[in-house]
FIPA-851259 format. One record per residue (C-alpha): residue in one letter; y, x, z. Coordinates in steps of 0.1 Angstrom, whole numbers, plus 5000, padded with zeros to 4 digits. Example, Ala and Ser with C-alpha at 12.3 -4.5 7.8 and 13.67 -1.06 7.14 Angstrom:
FIPA-851259
A495551235078/S498951375071/
END
This chain:
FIPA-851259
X546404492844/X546504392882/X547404072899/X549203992930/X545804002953/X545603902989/X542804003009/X540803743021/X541103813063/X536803723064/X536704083042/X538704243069/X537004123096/X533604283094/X533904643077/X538204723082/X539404553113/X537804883132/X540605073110/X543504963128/X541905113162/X541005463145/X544705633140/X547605673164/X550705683150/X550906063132/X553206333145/X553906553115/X552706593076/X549506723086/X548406413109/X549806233085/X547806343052/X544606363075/X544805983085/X545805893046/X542706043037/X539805873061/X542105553047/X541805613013/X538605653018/X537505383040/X539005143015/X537505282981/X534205263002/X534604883016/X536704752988/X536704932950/X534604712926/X531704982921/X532405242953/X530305532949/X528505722976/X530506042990/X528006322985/X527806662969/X527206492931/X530906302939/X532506622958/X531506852927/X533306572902/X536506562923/X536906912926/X536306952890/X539006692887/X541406852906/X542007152889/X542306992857/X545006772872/X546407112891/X546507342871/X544907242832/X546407512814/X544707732834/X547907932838/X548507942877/X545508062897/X543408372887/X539808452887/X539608552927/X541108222937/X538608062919/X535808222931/X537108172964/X537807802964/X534607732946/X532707782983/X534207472987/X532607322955/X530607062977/X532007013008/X535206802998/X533306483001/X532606583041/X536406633038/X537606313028/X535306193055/X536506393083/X540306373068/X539806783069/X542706943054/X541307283049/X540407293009/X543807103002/X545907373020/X544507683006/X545107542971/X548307452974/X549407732995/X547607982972/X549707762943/X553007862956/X551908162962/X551108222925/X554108022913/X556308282934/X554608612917/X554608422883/X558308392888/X558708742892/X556508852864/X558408602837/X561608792849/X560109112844/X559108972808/X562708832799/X563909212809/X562209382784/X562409352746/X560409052733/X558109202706/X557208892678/X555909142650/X552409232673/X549809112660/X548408812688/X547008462692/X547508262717/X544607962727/X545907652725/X542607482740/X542607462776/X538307392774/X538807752755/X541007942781/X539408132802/X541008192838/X542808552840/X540108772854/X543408972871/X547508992873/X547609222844/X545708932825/X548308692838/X550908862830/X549608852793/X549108522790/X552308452801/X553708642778/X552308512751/X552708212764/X556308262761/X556208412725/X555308142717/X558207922731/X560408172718/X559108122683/X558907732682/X562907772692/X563608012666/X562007792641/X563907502653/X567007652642/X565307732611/X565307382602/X568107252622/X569907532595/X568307392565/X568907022573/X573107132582/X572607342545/X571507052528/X574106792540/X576907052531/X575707082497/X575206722494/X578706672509/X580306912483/X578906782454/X580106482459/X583206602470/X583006412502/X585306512534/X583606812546/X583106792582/X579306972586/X579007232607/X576707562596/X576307812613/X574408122595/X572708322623/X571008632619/X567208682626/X568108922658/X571008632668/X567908392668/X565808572683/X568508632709/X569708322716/X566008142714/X564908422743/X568208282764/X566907902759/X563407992767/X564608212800/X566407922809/X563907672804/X561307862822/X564007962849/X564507592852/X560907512857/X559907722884/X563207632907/X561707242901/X558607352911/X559907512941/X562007222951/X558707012947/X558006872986/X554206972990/X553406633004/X554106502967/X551406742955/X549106572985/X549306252958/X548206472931/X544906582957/X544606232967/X543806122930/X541306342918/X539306182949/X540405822935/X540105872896/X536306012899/X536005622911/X537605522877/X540605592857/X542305352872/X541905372912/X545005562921/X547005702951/X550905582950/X553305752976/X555605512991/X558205692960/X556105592931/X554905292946/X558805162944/X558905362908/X556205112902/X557604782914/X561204902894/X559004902861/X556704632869/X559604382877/X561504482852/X564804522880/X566804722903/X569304742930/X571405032919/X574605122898/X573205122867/X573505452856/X571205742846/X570706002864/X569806332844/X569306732856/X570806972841/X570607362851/X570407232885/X573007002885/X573006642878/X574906472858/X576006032849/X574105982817/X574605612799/X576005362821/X574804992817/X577504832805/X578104472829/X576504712858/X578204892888/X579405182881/X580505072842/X582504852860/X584305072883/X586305222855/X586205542869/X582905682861/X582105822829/X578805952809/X578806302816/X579806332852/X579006572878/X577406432906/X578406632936/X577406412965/X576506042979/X577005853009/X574405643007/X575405433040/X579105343050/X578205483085/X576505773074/X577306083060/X577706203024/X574306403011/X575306682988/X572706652959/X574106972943/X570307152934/X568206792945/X565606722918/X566906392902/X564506142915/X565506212952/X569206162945/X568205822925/X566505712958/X570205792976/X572005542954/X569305292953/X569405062981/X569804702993/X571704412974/X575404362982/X575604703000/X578004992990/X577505352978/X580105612973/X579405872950/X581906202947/X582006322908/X583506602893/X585406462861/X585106692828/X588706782836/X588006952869/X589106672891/X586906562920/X586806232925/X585105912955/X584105662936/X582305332958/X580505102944/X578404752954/X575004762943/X573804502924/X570704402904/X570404572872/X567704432846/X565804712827/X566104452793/X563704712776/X561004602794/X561404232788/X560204012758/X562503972729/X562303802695/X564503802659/X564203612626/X562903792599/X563603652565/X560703692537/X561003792506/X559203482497/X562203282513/X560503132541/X561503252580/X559303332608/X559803482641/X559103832651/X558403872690/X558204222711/X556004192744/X556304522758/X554704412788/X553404132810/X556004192839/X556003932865/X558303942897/X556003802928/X558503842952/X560903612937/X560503292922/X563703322904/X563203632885/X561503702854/X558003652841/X556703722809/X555403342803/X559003222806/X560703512785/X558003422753/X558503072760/X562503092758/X562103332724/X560103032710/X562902802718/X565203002703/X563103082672/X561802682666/X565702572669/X566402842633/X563502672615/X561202922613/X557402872597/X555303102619/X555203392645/X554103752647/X553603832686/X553404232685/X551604372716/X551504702704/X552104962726/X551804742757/X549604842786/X549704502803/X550504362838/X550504052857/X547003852846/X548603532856/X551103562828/X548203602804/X546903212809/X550703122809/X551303242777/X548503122761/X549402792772/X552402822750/X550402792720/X547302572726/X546102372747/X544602392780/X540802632785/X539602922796/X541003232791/X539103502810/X536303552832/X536103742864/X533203942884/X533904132912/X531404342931/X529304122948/X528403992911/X530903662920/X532003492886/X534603282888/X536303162854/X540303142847/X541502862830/X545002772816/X546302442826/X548702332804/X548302082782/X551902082762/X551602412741/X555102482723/X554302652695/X551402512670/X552002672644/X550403032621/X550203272648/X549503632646/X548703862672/X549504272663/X547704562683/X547204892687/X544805172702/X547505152731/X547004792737/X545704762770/X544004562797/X546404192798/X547104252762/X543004262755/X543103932773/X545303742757/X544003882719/X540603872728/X541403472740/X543303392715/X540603522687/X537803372701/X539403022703/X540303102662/X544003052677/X545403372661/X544803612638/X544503972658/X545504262632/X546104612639/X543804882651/X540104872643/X540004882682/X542504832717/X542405082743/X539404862760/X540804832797/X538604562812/X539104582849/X541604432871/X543204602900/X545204532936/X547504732957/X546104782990/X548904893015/X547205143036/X549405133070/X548104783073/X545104923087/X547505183112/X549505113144/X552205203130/X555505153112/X555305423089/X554905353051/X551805583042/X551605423007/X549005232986/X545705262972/X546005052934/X542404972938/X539904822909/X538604492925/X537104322897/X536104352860/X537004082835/X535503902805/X536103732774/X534703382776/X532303452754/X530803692782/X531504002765/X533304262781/X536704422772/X535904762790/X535505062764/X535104842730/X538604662734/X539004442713/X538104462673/X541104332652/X540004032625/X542104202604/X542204622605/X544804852597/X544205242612/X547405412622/X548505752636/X546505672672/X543205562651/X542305932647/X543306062681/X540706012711/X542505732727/X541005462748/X539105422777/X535505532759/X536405872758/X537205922797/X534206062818/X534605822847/X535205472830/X533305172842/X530405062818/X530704792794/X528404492799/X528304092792/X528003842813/X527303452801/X529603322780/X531803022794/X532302642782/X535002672757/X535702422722/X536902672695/X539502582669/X537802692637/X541002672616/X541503012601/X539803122574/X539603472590/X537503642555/X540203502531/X542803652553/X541004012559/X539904012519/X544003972506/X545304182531/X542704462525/X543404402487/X547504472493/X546904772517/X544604952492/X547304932463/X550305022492/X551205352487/X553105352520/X550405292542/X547905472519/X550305852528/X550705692561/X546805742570/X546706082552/X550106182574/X548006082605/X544906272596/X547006562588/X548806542621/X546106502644/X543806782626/X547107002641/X547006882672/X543007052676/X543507342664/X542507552688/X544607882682/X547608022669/X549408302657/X552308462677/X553108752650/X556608622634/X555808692599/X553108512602/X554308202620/X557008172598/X554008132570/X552207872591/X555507702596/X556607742555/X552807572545/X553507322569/X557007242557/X555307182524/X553106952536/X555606752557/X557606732525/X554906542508/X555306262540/X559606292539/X559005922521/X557405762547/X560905862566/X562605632539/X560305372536/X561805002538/X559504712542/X561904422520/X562504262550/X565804102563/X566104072598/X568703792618/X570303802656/X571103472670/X574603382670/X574303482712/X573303822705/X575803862675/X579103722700/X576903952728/X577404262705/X581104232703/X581204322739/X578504542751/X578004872725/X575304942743/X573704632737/X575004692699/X572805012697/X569804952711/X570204582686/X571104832657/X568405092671/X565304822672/X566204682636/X566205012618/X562505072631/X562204742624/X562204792590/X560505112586/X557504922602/X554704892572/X552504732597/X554504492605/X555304402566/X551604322564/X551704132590/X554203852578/X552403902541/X549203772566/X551103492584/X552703362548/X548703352535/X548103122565/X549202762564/X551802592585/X550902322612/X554602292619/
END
């Protein structure tokens, strides 16, 4: 969760104003990473919430860091780099001072370096016969692996290594064989219009054809690694400096700093098209339908992009080999401002195709809502926040507050008795939004308190005083519930507005961050990206803090992410949890929150549904630790037939249907009619719908609660 933070100009004044005297404008990459270091850290050390001192304690943690963010699979450098970079073990924090390049440059030379010999040594691997019936493990672990004492070591491990890709392909036709096998001999007993294909392969055709995908994929790989600019692997350097600070103190390239604003605002200027690689080519994936290039008529899914001429007066950039991202930069651009993009048609034809950009809206990330109809014959409304966007920038374009408030419009107008707000899955966004929303459905308080470093308090309070929706309101969550999301549940429980149910716990984010442009302290022009920057830490206003315990849900339902170690608590450098006073607020006390958790718990324990659900997450998460397995085929195949077994015991929860019947609005419905893709993702969204056992609990909860309305 961040908000739109300025600077206050007394905080640049004293400790930064010297900044923009220290650096001339930079010459080349080098001059420029140096002076993006001393600025990076210049502003963790004036301006993160808890700044830690650079010594030898913090240069041992980042370096640490580093090669867990470089290379975590240990697969890349060997032994003898290791020893060799480890001299360097304590002097990266005199680096960061002195914006000293040294350390940075022998890793990531020494990386390609590797990559180049690695590349070799897979194709030397691929040209020999691929033995599966040796008997060998491979460590799954990377805290296990060891780093490969030599090359011969190396090329073991990546050999195994690919064994083992070779065998999880081999089994995938396995089952993709079985599943074709069983809807053939479904189709033919019912004497249905046979139009499955199966295709019977031989164990050497499998093995064959899976060691051609594999050779490929790795192939693939290495030429993107390759094509990888080494300034974007300066962001990755960057970060394990920032991280060791907290989690969520990050360096953003001026790319992913517009990757970020895309997602955050929920928009972009473009054609609205996907862009997707293939073999080294790129191709037009799904095209929005209303957008740019849908409209041109002469673009189709499937296309192969050959070039774009970003600028009328410039010339066209052939993107034939550019990693996908670079060529999506090409046909972004300004509003009202054309792009020509040559395409080579599945029939061989080459065709110009240009294009207006326009705004394209990423709907996915925005709030929507549907009528679900009970089996007890009552409706209530169902709404999806996937996250807490808000557009700064411009006061016309969308905000979360507005999007929820216009679902409850819509919903109020079909009747319905109560609402389930599901904030599952969302990692949060704007905090503004969070007191907006609130104010939706009750009346004017505090939502959240705020410290930042100098111990400041200052209390946030939602000001409106004409709340929409008064009605049974409850709040879902999940371990991937984060920071604005916290807020709002953790608001919204203590007042007794809502009934939070999900997750024994949320991910337990409880700081608040800013972007800090760092060319504003340069004389210069040049974008040199931003620090996202934890400022503050935030607090429930009963004084307790969100940070590591998240927030406990009144009513608790464990799902497949309750037994994985997800959640702030379980990274090294997380800020500490701790309370603060608690702030004048009048709760409701309307709910009878026992009565509620007593029913539900009662319905859970005699749901079968749910009951496999928790034994199918156990099951799958007791996979994902093991530590080591086998790369002998015979004995794969075993692992793979026990596991089969077991996955056959969970095929029901595949088939599950929770009873209930969801409605579009009449909008949607006419909407539908004209935009398939619209149709899909509608279709798409209603199917999980009702697969969703959590979600049938939590309209049994909201019809147990009584209506204000």
């Amino acid at each position: 969760m961040w908000k739109n933070f300025k600077l206050n100009k007394f905080l640049l004044l004293i400790p930064l104003t010297s900044l923009m005297f220290c650096f001339n404008s930079p010459q080349n990459d080098d001059e420029k990473m140096q002076t993006i270091m001393v600025s990076v850290k210049n502003t963790l050390s004036y301006l993160h919430y808890s700044p830690k001192p650079i010594n030898d304690a913090y240069s041992k943690d980042v370096y640490k860091h580093y090669f867990e963010l470089a290379d975590p699979a240990k697969r890349y450098f060997l032994q003898s780099d290791m020893n060799e970079f480890a001299k360097h073990e304590t002097k990266l924090d005199d680096y960061i001072n002195q914006g000293d390049l040294t350390f940075y440059k022998l890793t990531i030379d020494r990386l390609y370096q590797r990559v180049d010999e690695i590349d070799k040594m897979t194709q030397d691997i691929f040209a020999k016969p691929i033995n599966l019936e040796e008997d060998e493990t491979l460590i799954l672990e990377p805290k296990l692996k060891k780093t490969p004492a030599n090359k011969q070591e190396q090329y073991n491990e990546w050999k195994k290594f690919i064994k083992y890709n070779i065998l999880q392909e081999i089994e995938s036709m396995n089952s993709k064989e079985e599943s074709q096998k069983e809807k053939k001999d479904s189709v033919q007993k019912f004497k249905l219009k046979d139009t499955i294909k199966l295709e019977i392969l031989t164990p050497q055709q499998k093995l064959t054809k899976a060691t051609d995908e594999v050779k490929d994929l790795v192939k693939e790989t290495f030429t993107r690694f390759k094509k990888r600019k080494k300034m974007d692997w300066f962001t990755v350097y960057m970060n394990a400096y920032t991280e060791v600070f907290d989690p969520h103190t990050n360096y953003y390239s001026p790319k992913d700093k517009e990757d970020f604003d895309t997602q955050f605002k929920g928009k972009v200027i473009g054609i609205g098209a996907l862009i997707q690689e293939k073999k080294g080519n790129l191709y037009l994936g799904a095209l929005t339908i209303g957008a740019p290039a849908w409209k041109s008529k002469q673009l189709s899914e499937g296309d192969k992009i050959l070039k774009v001429k970003s600028k009328p007066k410039e010339d066209a950039v052939n993107v034939v080999g550019m990693l996908s991202d670079e060529a999506v930069r090409l046909i972004r651009g300004e509003k009202g401002t054309p792009v020509t993009l040559t395409v080579q048609k599945k029939d061989g034809t080459i065709r110009d195709v240009t294009m207006i950009r326009e705004e394209v809206a990423i709907e996915d990330t925005f709030a929507k809502s549907i009528i679900v109809n009970s089996p007890n014959g009552k409706k209530y409304g169902f709404i999806n926040l996937p996250s807490f966007n808000a557009d700064f920038e411009d006061e016309k374009g969308r905000n979360a507050s507005d999007d929820i408030k216009n679902e409850i419009i819509k919903l109020k107008a079909q009747g319905i008795e109560g609402i389930v707000l599901d904030l599952r899955n969302n990692g949060g966004g704007s905090l503004t939004e969070v007191g907006d929303i609130m104010g939706l459905f009750m009346n004017a308080g505090p939502y959240v308190q705020v410290k930042d470093g100098n111990g400041k308090i200052q209390t946030l309070k939602n000001k409106q005083e004409s709340p929409i929706w008064n009605g049974p309101l409850v709040i879902m969550q999940n371990e991937l519930s984060a920071s604005a999301s916290e807020i709002l549940a953790g608001a919204m429980q203590d007042y007794g507005r809502a009934i939070v149910v999900g997750s024994p716990q949320s991910f337990g984010k409880g700081t608040v961050q800013t972007f800090v442009d760092l060319n504003r302290f340069l004389n210069t022009e040049d974008d040199f990206g931003s620090l996202k920057l934890t400022i503050q830490k935030f607090y429930r206003v009963t004084g307790e803090s969100n940070q590591r315990k998240g927030i406990v849900s009144d009513i608790q339902m464990k799902d497949f992410f309750t037994f994985a170690e997800i959640g702030e608590r379980y990274d090294d450098f997380a800020l500490a949890w701790d309370k603060i006073p608690s702030a004048n607020f009048q709760r409701m006390n309307n709910l009878d929150v026992k009565a509620l958790e007593k029913a539900s718990s009662e319905r859970m324990a005699k749901n079968p549904n749910y009951q496999l659900l928790l034994e199918s997450a156990q099951w799958r998460e007791q996979l994902n630790k093991e530590e080591t397995i086998t790369l002998n085929i015979n004995k794969f195949n075993e692992l793979m037939k026990q596991r089969k077994a077991q996955i056959e015991k969970f095929k029901k929860l595949s088939k599950f249907d929770n009873g209930l019947k969801f409605a579009m609005y009449p909008a949607e419905i006419e909407r539908e009619k004209k935009d398939e893709v619209f149709k899909k993702k509608s279709e798409m969204w209603i199917k999980n719908l009702q697969k969703d056992s959590y979600l049938q609990e939590a309209m049994n909860i909201i019809a147990d609660m009584k209506s204000k309305q």
